[in-house]
C-alpha positions as CSV (number, residue, x, y, z in Angstrom):
1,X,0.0,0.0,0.0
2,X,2.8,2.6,0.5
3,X,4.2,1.8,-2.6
4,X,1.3,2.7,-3.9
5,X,0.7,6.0,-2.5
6,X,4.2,6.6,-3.6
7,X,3.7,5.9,-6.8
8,X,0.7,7.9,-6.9
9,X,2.7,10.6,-5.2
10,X,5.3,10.5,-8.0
11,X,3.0,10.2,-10.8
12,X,0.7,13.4,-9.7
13,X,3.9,15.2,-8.9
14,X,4.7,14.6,-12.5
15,X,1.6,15.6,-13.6
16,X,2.0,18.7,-12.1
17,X,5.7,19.4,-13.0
18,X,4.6,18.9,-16.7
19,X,1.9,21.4,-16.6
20,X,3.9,23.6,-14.6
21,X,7.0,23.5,-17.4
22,X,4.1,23.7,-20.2
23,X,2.7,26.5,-19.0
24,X,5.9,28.3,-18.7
25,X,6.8,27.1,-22.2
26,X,3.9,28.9,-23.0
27,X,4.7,32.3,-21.2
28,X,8.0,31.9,-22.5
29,X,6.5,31.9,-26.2
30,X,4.0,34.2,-25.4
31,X,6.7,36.8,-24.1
32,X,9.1,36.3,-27.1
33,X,6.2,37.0,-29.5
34,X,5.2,40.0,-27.9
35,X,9.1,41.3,-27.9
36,X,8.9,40.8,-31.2
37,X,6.0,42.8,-32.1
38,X,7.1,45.6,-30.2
39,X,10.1,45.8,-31.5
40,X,8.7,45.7,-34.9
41,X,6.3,48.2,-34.1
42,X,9.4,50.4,-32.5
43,X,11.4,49.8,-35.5
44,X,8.3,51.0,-37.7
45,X,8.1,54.3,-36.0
46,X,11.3,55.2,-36.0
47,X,11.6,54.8,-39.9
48,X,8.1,56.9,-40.1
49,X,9.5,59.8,-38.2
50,X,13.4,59.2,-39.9
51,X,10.7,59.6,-43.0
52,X,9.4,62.5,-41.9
53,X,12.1,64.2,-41.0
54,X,14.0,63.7,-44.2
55,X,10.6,64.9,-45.9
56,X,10.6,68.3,-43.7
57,X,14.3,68.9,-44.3
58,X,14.0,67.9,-48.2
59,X,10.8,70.6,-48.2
60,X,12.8,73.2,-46.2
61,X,16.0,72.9,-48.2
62,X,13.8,73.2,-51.9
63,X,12.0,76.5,-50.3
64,X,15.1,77.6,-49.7
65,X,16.5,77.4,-53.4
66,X,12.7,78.3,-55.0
67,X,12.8,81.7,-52.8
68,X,16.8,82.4,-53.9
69,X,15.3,81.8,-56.9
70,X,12.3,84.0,-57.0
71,X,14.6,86.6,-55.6
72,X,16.8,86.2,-58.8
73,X,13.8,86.7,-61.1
74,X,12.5,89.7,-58.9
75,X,15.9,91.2,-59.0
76,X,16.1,90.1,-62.5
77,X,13.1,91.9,-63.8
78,X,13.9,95.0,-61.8
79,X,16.9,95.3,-64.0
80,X,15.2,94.7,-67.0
81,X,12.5,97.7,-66.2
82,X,15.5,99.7,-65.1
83,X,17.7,99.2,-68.4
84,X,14.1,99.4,-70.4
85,X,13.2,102.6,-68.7
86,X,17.1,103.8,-69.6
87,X,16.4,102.6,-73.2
88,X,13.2,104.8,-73.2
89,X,15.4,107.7,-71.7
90,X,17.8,108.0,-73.7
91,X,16.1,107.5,-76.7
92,X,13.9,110.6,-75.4
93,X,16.9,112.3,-74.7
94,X,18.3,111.9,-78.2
95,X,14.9,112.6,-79.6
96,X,15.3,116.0,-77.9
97,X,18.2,116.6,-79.0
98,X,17.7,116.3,-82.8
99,X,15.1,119.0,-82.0
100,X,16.6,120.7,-80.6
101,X,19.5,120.6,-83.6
102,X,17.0,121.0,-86.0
């Protein structure tokens, strides 16, 4: 009879060790998975706001050459009314003079 019970004994105990190492198999899974999703996820919103970033300094750095370059055509066209509104003087000013030679 008390081999029995021992046996019993070791065969619940068993039982129980098996259940106890299957359910930390399963935390132990569980865990890793989760790791790896978050470090997915982590990895994912870094690149986004690397993305980003690179997107706001690409924008900053082409507004920066589109106003050097409106500020070339501004100055531009102000010397082309200047040298036009030269051409128009002088020709008036040549103008007057052949009245006034004639």
């Amino acid at each position: 009879m008390g081999k029995r019970i021992f046996l019993l004994i070791v065969v619940l105990m068993s039982i129980a060790l098996i259940g106890i190492i299957s359910v930390q198999v399963f935390w132990i899974k569980n865990t890793i998975q989760i790791t790896e999703e978050q470090f997915t996820s982590n990895v994912r919103f870094a690149l986004a706001k690397v993305s980003e970033d690179i997107k706001e300094r690409e924008f900053y750095d082409f507004y920066v050459k589109y106003l050097k370059i409106i500020e070339k055509v501004k100055l531009l066209r102000a010397l082309m009314f200047v040298n036009l509104f030269m051409k128009k003087l002088t020709l008036r000013i040549m103008n007057d003079l052949h009245t006034l030679e004639a």
